[in-house]
C-alpha positions as CSV (number, residue, x, y, z in Angstrom):
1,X,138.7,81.0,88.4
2,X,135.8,79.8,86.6
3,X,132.3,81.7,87.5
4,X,130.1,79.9,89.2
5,X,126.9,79.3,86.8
6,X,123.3,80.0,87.9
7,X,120.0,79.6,86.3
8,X,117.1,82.0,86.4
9,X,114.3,80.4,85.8
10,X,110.7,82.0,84.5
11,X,107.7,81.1,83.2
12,X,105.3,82.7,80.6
13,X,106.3,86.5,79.5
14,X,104.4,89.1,80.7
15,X,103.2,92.4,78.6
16,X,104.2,94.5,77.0
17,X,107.3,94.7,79.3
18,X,107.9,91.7,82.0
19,X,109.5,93.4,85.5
20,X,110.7,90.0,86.7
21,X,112.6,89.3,83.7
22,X,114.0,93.0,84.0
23,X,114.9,91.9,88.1
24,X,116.6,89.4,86.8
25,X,118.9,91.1,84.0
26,X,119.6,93.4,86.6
27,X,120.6,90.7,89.7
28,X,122.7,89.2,86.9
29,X,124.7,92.1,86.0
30,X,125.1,93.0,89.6
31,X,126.0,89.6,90.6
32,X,129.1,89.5,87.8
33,X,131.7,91.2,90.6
34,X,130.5,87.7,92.5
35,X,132.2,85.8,89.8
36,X,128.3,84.0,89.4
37,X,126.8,84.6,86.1
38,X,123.1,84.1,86.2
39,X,121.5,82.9,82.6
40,X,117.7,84.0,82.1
41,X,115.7,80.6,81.0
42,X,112.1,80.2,80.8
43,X,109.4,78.0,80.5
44,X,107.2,78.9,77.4
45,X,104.4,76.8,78.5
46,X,101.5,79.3,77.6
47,X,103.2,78.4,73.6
48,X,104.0,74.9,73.3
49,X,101.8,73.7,76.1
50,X,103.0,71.8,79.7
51,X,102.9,68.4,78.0
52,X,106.2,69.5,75.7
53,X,107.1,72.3,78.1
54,X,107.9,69.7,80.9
55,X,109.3,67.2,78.3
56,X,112.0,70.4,77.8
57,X,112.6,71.3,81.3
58,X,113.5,67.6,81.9
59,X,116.1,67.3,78.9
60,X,117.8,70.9,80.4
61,X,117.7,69.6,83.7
62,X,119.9,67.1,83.3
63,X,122.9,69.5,82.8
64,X,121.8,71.2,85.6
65,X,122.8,68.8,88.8
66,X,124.0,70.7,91.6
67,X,123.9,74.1,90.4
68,X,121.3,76.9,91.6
69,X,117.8,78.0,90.0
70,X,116.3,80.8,90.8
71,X,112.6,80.4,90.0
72,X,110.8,83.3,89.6
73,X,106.9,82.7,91.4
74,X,103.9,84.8,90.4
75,X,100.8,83.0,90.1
76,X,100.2,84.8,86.7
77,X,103.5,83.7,85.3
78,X,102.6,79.9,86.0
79,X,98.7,79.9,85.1
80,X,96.5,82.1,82.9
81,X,94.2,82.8,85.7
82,X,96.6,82.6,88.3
83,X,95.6,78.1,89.5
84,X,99.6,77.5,89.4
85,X,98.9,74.0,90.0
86,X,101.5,73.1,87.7
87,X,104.1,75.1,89.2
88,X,105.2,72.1,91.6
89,X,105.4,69.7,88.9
90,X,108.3,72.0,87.7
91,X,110.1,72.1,91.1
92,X,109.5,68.6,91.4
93,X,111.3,68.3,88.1
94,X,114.3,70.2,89.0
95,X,114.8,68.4,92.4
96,X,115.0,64.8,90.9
97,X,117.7,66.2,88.4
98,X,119.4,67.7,91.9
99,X,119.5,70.6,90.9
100,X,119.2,73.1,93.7
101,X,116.5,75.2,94.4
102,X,116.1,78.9,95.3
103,X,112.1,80.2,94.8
104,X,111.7,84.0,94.8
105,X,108.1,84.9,95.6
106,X,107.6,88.1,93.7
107,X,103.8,87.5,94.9
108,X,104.3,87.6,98.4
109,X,100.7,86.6,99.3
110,X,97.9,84.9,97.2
111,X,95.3,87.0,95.4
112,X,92.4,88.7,97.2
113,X,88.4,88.7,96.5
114,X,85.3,87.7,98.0
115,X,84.0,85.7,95.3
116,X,83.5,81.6,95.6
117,X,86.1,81.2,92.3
118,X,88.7,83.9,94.2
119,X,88.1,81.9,97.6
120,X,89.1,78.9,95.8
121,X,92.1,80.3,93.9
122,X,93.8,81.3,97.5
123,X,93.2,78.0,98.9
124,X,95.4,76.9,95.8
125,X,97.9,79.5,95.9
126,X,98.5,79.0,99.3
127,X,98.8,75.3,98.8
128,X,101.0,75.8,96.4
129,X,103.1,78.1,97.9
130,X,103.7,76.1,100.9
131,X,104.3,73.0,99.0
132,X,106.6,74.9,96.8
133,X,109.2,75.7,100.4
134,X,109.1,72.3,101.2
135,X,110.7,71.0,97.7
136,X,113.3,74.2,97.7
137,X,116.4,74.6,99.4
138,X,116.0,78.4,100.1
139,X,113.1,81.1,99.8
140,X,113.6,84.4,98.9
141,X,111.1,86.7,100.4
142,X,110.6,89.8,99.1
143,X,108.4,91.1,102.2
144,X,109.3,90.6,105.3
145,X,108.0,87.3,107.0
146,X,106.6,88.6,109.7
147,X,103.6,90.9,107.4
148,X,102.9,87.6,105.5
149,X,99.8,85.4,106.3
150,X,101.4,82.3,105.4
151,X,104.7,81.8,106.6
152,X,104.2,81.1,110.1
153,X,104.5,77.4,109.6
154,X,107.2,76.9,107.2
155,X,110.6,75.6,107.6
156,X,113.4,78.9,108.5
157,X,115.3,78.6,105.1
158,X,114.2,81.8,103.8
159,X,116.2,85.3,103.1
160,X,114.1,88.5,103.2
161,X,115.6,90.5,100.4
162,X,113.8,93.6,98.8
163,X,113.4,94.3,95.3
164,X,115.6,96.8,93.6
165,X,114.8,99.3,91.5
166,X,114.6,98.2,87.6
167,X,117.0,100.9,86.7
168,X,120.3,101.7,85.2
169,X,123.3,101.1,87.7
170,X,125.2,102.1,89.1
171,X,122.5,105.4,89.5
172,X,124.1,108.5,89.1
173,X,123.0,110.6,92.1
174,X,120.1,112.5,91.2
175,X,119.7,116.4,92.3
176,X,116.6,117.0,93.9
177,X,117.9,120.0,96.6
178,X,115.8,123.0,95.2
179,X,112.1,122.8,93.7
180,X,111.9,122.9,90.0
181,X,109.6,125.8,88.7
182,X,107.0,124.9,88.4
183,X,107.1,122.1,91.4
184,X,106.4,118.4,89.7
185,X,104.4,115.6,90.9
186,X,105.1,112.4,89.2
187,X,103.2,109.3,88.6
188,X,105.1,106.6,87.4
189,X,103.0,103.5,85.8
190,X,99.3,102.7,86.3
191,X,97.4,99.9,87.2
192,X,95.1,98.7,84.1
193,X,91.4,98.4,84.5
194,X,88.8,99.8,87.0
195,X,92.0,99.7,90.3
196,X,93.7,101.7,87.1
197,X,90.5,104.3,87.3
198,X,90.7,104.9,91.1
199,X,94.1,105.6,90.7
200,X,93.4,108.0,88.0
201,X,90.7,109.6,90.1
202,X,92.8,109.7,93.4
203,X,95.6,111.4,91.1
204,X,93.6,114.3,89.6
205,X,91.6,115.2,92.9
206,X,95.0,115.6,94.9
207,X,96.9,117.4,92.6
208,X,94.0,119.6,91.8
209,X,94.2,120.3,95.9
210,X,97.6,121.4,95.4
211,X,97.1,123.6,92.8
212,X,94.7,125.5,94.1
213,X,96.9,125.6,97.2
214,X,100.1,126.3,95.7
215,X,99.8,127.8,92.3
216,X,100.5,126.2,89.0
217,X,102.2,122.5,88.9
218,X,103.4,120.1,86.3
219,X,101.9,116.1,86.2
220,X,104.5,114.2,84.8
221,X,102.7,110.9,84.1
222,X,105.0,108.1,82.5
223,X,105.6,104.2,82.0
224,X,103.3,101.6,81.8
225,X,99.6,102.7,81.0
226,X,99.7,106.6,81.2
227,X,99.1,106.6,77.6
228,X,95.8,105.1,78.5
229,X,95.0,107.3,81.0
230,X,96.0,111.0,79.2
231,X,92.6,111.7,77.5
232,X,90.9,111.6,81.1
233,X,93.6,113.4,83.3
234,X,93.6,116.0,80.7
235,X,89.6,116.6,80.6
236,X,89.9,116.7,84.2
237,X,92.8,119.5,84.9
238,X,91.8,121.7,81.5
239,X,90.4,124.1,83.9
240,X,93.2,124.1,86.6
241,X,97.1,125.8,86.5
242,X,98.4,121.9,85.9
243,X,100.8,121.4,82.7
244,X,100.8,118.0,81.8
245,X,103.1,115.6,80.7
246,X,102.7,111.8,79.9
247,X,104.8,109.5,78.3
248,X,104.3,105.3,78.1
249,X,106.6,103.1,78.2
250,X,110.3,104.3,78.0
251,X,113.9,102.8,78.1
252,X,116.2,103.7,81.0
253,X,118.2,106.4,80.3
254,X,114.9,108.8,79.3
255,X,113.4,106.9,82.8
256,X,116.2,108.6,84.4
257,X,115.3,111.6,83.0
258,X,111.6,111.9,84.1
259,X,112.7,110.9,87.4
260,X,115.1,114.0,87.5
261,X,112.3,116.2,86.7
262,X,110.5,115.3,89.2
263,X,110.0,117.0,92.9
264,X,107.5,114.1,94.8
265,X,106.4,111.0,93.3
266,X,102.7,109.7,93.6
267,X,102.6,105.9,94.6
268,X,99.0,104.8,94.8
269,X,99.3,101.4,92.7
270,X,97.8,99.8,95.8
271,X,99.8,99.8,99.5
272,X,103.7,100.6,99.4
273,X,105.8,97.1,100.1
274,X,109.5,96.2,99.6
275,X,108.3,94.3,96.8
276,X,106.8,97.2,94.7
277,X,109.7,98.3,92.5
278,X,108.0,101.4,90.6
279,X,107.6,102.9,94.6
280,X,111.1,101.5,94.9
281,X,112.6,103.4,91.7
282,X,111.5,106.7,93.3
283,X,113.5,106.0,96.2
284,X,116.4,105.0,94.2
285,X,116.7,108.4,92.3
286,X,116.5,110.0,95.9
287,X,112.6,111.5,95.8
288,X,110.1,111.9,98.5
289,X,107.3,109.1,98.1
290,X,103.8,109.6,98.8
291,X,102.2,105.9,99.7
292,X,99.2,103.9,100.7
293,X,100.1,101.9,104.0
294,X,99.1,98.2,103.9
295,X,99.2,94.7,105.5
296,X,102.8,94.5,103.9
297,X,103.8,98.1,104.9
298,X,107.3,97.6,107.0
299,X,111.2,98.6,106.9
300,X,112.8,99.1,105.3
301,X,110.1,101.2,103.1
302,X,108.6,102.9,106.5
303,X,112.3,104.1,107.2
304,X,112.9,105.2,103.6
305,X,111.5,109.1,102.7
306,X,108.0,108.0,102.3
307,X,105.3,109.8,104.0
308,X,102.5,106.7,104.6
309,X,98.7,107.5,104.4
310,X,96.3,105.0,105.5
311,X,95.2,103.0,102.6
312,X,91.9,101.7,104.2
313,X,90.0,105.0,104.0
314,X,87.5,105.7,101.8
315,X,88.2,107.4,98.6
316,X,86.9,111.0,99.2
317,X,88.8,111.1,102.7
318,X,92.0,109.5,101.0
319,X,92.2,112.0,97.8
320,X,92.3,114.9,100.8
321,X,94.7,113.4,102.5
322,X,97.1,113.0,99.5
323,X,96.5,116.4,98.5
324,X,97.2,117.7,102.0
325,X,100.2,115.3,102.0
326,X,101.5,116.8,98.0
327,X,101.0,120.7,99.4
328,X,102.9,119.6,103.0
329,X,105.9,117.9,101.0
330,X,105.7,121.1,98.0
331,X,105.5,123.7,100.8
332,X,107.8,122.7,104.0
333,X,111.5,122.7,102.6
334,X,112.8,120.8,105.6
335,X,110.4,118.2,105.7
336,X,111.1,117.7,102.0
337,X,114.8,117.3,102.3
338,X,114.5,115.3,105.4
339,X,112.4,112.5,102.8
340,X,115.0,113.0,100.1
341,X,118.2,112.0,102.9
342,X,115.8,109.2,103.7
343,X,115.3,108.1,100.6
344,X,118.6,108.1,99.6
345,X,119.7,106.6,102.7
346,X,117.5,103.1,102.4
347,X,118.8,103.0,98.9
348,X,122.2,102.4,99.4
349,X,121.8,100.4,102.7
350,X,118.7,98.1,101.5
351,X,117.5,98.6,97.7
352,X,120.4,99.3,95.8
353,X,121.7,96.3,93.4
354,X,125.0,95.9,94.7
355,X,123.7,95.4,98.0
356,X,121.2,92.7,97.0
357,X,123.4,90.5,95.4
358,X,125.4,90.5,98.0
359,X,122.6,89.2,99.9
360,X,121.9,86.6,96.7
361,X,126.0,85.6,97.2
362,X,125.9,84.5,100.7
363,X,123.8,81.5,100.3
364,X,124.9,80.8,96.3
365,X,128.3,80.4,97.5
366,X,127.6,78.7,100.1
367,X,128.4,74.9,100.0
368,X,125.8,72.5,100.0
């Protein structure tokens, strides 16, 4: 029997490494014992322009009559400053070659800011996104629909499925039982720019809590942007009983690795979702999660080992509470193992990759 042949469809790359497109190697792989094998194609138009980039998507179109694409939305990934006007001109595209259509929004709600230009970009967004549902034939959601601002109108053809984690699979059950010696706290990736320096800040005041609570600690800092950051978390714990470790970028197998090492993973990137996969890769490798709670907060993330701190407080009463919440997880065995069943738990029910393309089968293989 033939497999059935579906098309992943992105826009421009993203640097210096591009998560969707890693979401999408991964679905494909895991979607092979479906007998459907998903091809990676994208839309260059930040090279050759929307003129010839259109003019292309037309010409491939027209092999593509009754089979699925899966088109990858972020606002950034369609527009340089995130006006993905255009983005609907490339639905509209694929529906008048019949294709059919599956949008995955990886952006589950349009940008924030007070600004006039930010007001103005989430009345587009939103515009857009809407528009976009009514030209597909399914939506994938990667938050549930009831935390989203906008979905209260739009037609029911949507399936809420969470990201996985961009990892190796099948994952080898990590070990995280007994503390390592000294306990680590890991950080994996940081934001760029000034959200990039109140991370940074809310980093080194908890875990410089924690060591004055509990003795000397290891910072193991890795993937994207803790390069950037190493010069300033290491001025800032010179005088404290912290070794640290940070690493950039690094391929999967050694990203296994630092997760092993780890005892509690930091996830302050902004509020915890379903959609954030570097929270979601610490769950995978069975760790307790420290996380910001947010407007997009909900299971199965609240029922995975995560222990939530509200993520409107200001900054001085947040850094206490995450160093309160570091020396809780590093000092109460039984609250630490309870997180790490937890953890594992909602990976194997919710997050792991076999499990979301089963989830991705049920309406591919469903007829028309």
């Amino acid at each position: 029997m033939n497999a059935q042949h579906v098309i992943a469809l992105l826009g421009r790359r993203d640097e210096p490494t591009d998560a969707v497109e890693d979401y999408c190697r991964y679905l494909g792989q895991a979607l092979v014992a479906h007998n459907i094998q998903l091809e990676i194609r994208r839309i260059p138009w930040n090279e050759h322009g929307w003129r010839a980039s259109l003019e292309a998507l037309r010409l491939q179109a027209n092999a593509w009559r009754s089979a699925w694409i899966l088109v990858q939305y972020t606002a950034l990934a369609w527009s340089e400053r995130g006006f993905p006007r255009r983005f609907l001109k490339v639905l509209r595209q694929l529906k008048k070659s019949g294709a059919r259509i599956a949008i995955i929004f990886h952006d589950a709600e349009p940008f924030g800011g007070s600004r006039f230009i930010d007001r103005f970009r989430r009345m587009l967004q939103l515009r857009v996104m809407r528009s976009a549902i009514t030209l597909a034939d399914r939506a994938v959601l990667t938050v549930a629909p009831e935390k989203l601002s906008w979905t209260g109108s739009i037609p029911q053809k949507f399936s809420f499925i969470p990201v996985g984690a961009n990892l190796p699979f099948p994952l080898t059950p990590q070990q995280h039982d007994r503390l390592h010696s000294a306990p680590a706290v890991g950080v994996y990736s940081i934001t760029g720019g000034i959200a990039g320096d109140r991370e940074t800040r809310n980093v080194i005041a908890a875990v410089r809590h924690a060591s004055q609570q509990l003795g000397p600690l290891r910072l193991i800092v890795f993937g994207r942007h803790a390069e950037v950051r190493e010069r300033v978390l290491r001025e800032a714990l010179k005088d404290q009983a912290v070794e640290l470790d940070v690493t950039g970028l690094l391929d999967g197998a050694t990203l296994l690795e630092k997760f092993a090492a780890v005892d509690v993973l930091l996830f302050l990137r902004g509020t915890i979702s379903s959609r954030r996969g570097s929270a979601i890769a610490g769950i995978a490798c069975g760790l307790p999660v420290i996380a910001l709670q947010g407007s997009e907060t909900a299971p199965p993330i609240t029922t995975a080992g995560v222990l939530l701190l509200p993520g409107s407080l200001d900054e001085e009463k947040l850094q206490i509470q995450i160093g309160q919440a570091l020396v809780r997880i590093l000092s109460q065995n039984d609250l630490r193992l309870e997180l790490i069943r937890r953890s594992c738990a909602m990976y194997e029910q919710f997050f792991a990759w076999p499990v979301i393309a089963k989830r991705y089968a049920e309406f591919l293989q469903a007829t028309k």
